[in-house]
C-alpha positions as CSV (number, residue, x, y, z in Angstrom):
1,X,1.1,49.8,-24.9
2,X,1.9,48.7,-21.0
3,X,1.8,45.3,-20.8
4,X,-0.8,44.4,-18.0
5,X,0.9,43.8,-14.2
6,X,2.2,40.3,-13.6
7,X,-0.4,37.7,-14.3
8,X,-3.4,40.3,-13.3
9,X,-4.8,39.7,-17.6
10,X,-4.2,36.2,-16.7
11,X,-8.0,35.1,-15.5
12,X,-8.8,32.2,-17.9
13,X,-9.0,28.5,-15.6
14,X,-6.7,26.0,-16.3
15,X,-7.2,22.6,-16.8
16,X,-6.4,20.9,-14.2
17,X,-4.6,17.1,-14.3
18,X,-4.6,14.5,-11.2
19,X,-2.2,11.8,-12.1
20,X,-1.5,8.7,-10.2
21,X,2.4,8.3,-10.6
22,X,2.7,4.9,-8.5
23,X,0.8,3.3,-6.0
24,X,-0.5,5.8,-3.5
25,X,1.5,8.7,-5.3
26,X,-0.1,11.5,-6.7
27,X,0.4,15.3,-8.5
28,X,-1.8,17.5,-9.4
29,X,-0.7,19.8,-12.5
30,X,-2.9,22.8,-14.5
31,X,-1.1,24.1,-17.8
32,X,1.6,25.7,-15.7
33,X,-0.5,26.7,-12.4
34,X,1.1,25.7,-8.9
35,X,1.4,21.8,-9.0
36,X,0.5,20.0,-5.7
37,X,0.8,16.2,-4.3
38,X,0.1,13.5,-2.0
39,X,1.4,10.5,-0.6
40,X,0.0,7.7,0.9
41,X,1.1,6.3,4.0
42,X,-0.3,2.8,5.2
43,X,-3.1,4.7,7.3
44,X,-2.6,8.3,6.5
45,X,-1.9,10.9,3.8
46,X,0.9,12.8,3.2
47,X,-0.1,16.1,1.5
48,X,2.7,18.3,-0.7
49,X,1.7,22.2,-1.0
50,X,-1.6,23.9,0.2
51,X,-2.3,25.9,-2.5
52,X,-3.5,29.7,-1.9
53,X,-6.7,29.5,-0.9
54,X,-8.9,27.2,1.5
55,X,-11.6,27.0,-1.0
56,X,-9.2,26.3,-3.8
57,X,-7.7,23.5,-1.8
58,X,-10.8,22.2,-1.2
59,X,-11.5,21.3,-4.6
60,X,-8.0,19.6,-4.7
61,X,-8.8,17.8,-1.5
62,X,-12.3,16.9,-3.3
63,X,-10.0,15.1,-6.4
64,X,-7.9,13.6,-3.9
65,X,-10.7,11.7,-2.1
66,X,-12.0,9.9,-5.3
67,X,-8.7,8.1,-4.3
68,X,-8.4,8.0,-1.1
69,X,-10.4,8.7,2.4
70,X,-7.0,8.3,4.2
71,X,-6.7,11.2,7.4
72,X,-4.3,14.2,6.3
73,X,-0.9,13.5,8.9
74,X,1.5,15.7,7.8
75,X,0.8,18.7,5.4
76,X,4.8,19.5,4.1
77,X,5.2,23.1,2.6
78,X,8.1,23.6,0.2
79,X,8.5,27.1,1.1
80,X,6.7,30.1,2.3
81,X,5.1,31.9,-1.0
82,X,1.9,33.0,-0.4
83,X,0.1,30.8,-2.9
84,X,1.8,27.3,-2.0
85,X,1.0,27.6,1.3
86,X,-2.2,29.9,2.5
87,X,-4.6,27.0,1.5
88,X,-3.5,25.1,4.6
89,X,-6.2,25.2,7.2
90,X,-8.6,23.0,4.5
91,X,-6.5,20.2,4.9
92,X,-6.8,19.7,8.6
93,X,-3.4,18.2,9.2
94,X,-2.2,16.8,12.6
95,X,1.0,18.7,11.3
96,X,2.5,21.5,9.0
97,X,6.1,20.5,8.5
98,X,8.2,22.9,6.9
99,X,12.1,24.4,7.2
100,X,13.1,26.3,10.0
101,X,14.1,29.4,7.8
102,X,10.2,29.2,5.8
103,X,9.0,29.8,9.4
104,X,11.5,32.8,10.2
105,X,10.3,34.2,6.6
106,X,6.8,34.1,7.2
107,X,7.5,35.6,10.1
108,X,9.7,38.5,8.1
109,X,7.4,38.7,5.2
110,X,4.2,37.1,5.1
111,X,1.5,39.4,5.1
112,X,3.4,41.3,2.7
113,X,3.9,38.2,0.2
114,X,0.2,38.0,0.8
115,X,-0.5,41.0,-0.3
116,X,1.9,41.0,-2.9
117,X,1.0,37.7,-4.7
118,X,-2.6,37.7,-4.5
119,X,-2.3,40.8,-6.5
120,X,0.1,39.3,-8.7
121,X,-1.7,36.2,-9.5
122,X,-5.7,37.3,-8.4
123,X,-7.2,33.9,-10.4
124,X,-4.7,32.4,-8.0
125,X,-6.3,34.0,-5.1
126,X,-9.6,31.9,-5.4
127,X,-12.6,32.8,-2.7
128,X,-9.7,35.1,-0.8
129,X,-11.7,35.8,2.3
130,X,-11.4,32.0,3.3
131,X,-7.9,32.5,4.2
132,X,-8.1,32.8,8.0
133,X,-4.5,34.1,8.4
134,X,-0.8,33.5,7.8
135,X,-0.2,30.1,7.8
136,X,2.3,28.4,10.5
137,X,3.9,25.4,10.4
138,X,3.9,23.1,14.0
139,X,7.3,21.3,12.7
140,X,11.0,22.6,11.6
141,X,13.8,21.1,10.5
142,X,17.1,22.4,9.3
143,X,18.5,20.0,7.1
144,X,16.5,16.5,6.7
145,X,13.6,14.6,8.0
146,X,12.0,11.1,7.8
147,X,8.5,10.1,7.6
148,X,7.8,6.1,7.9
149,X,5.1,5.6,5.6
150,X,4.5,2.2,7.3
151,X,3.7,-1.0,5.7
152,X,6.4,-1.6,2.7
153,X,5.5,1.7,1.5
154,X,9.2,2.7,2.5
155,X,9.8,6.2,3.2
156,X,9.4,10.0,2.4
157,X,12.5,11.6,3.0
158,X,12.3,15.9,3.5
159,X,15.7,17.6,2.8
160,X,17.1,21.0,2.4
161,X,18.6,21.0,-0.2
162,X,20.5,24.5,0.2
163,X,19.3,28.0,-1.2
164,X,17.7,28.6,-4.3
165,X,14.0,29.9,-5.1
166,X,14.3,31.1,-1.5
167,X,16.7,30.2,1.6
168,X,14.5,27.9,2.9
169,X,12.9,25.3,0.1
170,X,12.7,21.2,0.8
171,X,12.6,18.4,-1.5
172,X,10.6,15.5,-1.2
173,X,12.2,12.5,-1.7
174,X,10.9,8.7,-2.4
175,X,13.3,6.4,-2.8
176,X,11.3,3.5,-3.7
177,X,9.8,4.8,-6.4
178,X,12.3,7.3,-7.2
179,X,10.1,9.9,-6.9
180,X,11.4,13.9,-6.1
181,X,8.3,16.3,-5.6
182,X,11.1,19.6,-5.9
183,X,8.7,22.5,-5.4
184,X,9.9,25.5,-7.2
185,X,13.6,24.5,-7.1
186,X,12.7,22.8,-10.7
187,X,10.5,24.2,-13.4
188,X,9.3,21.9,-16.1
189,X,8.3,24.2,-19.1
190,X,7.6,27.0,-17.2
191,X,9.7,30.5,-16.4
192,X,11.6,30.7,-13.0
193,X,10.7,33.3,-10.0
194,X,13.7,34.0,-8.7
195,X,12.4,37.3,-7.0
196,X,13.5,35.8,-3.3
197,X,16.3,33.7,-4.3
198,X,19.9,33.4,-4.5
199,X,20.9,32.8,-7.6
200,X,24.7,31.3,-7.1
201,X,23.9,28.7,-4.9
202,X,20.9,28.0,-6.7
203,X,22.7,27.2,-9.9
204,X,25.5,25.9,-8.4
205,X,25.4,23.2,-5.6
206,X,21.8,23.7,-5.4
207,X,20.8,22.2,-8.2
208,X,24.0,19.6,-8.0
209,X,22.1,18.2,-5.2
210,X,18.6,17.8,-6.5
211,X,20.2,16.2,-10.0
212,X,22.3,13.7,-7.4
213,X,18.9,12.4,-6.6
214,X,18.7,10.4,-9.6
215,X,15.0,10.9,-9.8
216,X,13.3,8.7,-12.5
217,X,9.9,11.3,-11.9
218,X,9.9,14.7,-11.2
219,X,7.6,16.7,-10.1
220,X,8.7,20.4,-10.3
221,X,6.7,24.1,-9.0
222,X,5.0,24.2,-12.3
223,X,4.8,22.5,-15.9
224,X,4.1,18.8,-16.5
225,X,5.3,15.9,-14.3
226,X,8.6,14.8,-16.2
227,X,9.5,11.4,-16.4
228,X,12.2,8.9,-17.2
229,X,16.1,9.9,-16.1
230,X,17.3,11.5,-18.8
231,X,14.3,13.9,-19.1
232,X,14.4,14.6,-15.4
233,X,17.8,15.6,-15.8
234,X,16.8,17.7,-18.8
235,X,14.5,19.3,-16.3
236,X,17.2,20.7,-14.0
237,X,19.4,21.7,-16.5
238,X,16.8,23.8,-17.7
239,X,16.4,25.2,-14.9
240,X,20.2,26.0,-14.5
241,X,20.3,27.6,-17.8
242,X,18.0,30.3,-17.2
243,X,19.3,30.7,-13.5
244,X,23.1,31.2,-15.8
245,X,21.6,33.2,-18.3
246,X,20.1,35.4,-15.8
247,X,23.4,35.7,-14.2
248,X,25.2,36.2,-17.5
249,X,23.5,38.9,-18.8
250,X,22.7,40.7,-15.3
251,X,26.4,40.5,-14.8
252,X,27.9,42.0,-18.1
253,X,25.4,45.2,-17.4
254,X,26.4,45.6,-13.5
255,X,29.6,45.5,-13.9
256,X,30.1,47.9,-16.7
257,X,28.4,50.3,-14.7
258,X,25.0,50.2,-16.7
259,X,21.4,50.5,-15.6
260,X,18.9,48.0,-14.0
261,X,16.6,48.6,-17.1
262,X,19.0,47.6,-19.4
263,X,20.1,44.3,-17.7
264,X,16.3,43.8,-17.8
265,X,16.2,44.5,-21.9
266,X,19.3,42.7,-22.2
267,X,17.7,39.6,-20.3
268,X,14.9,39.1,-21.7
269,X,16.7,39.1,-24.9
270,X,18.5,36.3,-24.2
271,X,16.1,34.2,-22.4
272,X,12.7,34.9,-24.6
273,X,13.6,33.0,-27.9
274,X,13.8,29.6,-25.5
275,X,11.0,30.6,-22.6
276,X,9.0,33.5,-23.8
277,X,6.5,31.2,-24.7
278,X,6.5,29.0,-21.5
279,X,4.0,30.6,-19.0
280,X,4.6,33.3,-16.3
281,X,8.0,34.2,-18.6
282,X,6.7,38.5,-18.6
283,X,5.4,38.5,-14.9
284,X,8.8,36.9,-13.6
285,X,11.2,38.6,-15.3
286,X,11.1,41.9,-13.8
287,X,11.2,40.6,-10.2
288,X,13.6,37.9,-11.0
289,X,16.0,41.0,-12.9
290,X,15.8,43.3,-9.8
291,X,16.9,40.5,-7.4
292,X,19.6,39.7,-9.2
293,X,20.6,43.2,-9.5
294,X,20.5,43.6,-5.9
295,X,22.5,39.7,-5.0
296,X,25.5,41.6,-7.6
297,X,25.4,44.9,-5.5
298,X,25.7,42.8,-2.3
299,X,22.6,43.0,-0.6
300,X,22.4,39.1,1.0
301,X,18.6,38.8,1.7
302,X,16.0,39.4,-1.0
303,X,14.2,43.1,-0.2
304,X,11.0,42.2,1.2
305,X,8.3,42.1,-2.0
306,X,5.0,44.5,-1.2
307,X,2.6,45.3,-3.6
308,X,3.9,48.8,-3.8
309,X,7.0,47.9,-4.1
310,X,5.9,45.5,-7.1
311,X,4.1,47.9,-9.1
312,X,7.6,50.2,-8.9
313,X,9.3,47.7,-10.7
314,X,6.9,46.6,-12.9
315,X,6.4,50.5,-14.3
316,X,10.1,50.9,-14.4
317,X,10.7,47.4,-16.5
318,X,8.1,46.6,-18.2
319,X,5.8,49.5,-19.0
């Protein structure tokens, strides 16, 4: 029997968990649903993802008010995917800060990432109509940026970190509470998507980076807020594995000359017994296979996902 596209089975709600991890400093998880945040500045908010609707981020926005009535400053998008970041025009921020390369993609790609995840991920895709457009951020920066949150509240440092889940994802860093908000860059029992990324780097100096933090909490793209060092750690070499599984396995087929379907069989293989179970593992995969297959053949930039394109892949992997 075909197993049903990407999450498109997937329609039960998640429970959803606001947690206050310090003073002013919050995440909002859901069994391994997008995870957003929010900072608080001395006189203004700080929000962290914009989920992929208005109308879902208003709920969020809703849950974040029973803590604070604080105006939304800055609004800082992680990357371009369609459902971190088409939520934005709920928040009402004086500013969408993002990197310079998120703004080039959404330029390249958006409407077809649109397309493409909402019909990926549809219980995502909450009230759909309220999305007014693609959404733009008003600030770039290439490789770091400072926000004074005023008061002693220190500061929220934004850095590119180099390329991973895509070319153009940023960290969150707070340094007096040791803080990292990593966006997909780290997943905490949950699969990867590595459908727009690049895989070396990623595993590589990538990830050297966001493990030089130090971070004593972590809050990753998906999965449970992780805390205490040695668990954060445990976090990103998680993460690494599967990025150097995928790139074992991948590897040993393409270069013996064998087919993209049987990377894909030999993959998930390999990387079910240990994240089968986690969730979005079978809607991942065969996006995260074909990327990789393409990175080895030496195509640079990630082929531009459409929903046609999707279902091709899907039907030849995993049907």
């Amino acid at each position: 029997m075909a197993k049903p596209f990407a999450s498109s089975a997937d329609l039960d709600d998640k429970e959803q968990t606001l947690e206050v991890l310090a003073d002013g400093v919050y995440a909002l998880t859901a069994e391994g649903d997008p995870n957003i945040g929010a900072i608080e500045g001395e006189d203004f908010l700080v929000c962290f993802e914009a989920m992929a609707t208005p109308t879902a981020a208003r709920e969020w926005l809703a849950r974040l008010r029973e803590h604070t009535d604080k105006p939304i400053r800055y609004l800082v998008l992680s990357h371009y995917h369609a459902v971190r970041v088409l939520g934005a025009s709920a928040f009402g921020a004086d500013a969408v800060i993002a990197h310079e390369r998120t703004r080039h993609l959404i330029a390249e790609r958006g409407k077809e990432d649109w397309a493409s995840e909402f019909a990926r991920m549809p219980r995502l895709a909450k009230d759909p109509d309220s999305v007014p457009g693609l959404t733009w951020p008003t600030v770039t920066f290439a490789d770091r940026m400072t926000i004074d949150l005023g008061g002693d509240r220190g500061e929220l440092v934004l850095e590119h970190v180099g390329r991973g889940h895509t070319e153009g994802d940023i960290v969150a860093w707070l340094p007096r509470h040791r803080i990292l908000y990593a966006g997909d860059l780290v997943e905490a029992e949950a699969a990867l998507y590595t459908g727009d990324a690049f895989h070396r780097d990623w595993a590589g100096a990538t990830l050297d980076r966001v493990a030089a933090y130090g971070a004593d909490m972590l809050i990753g793209g998906r999965g449970p807020v992780t805390r205490g060092r040695a668990a954060v750690d445990a976090a990103v070499e998680q993460t690494r594995t599967f990025l150097e599984v995928m790139l074992d396995r991948v590897g040993a087929v393409h270069a013996r000359g064998g087919t993209l379907k049987e990377a894909f069989e030999a993959t998930h293989a390999a990387l079910a017994p240990d994240y089968g179970h986690w969730p979005i593992f079978e809607h991942c995969l065969p996006f995260d296979v074909s990327r990789l297959w393409d990175e080895l053949s030496g195509i640079e930039r990630p082929v531009i996902w459409t929903a046609e394109r999707d279902r091709e892949v899907w039907a030849q992997l995993q049907d």
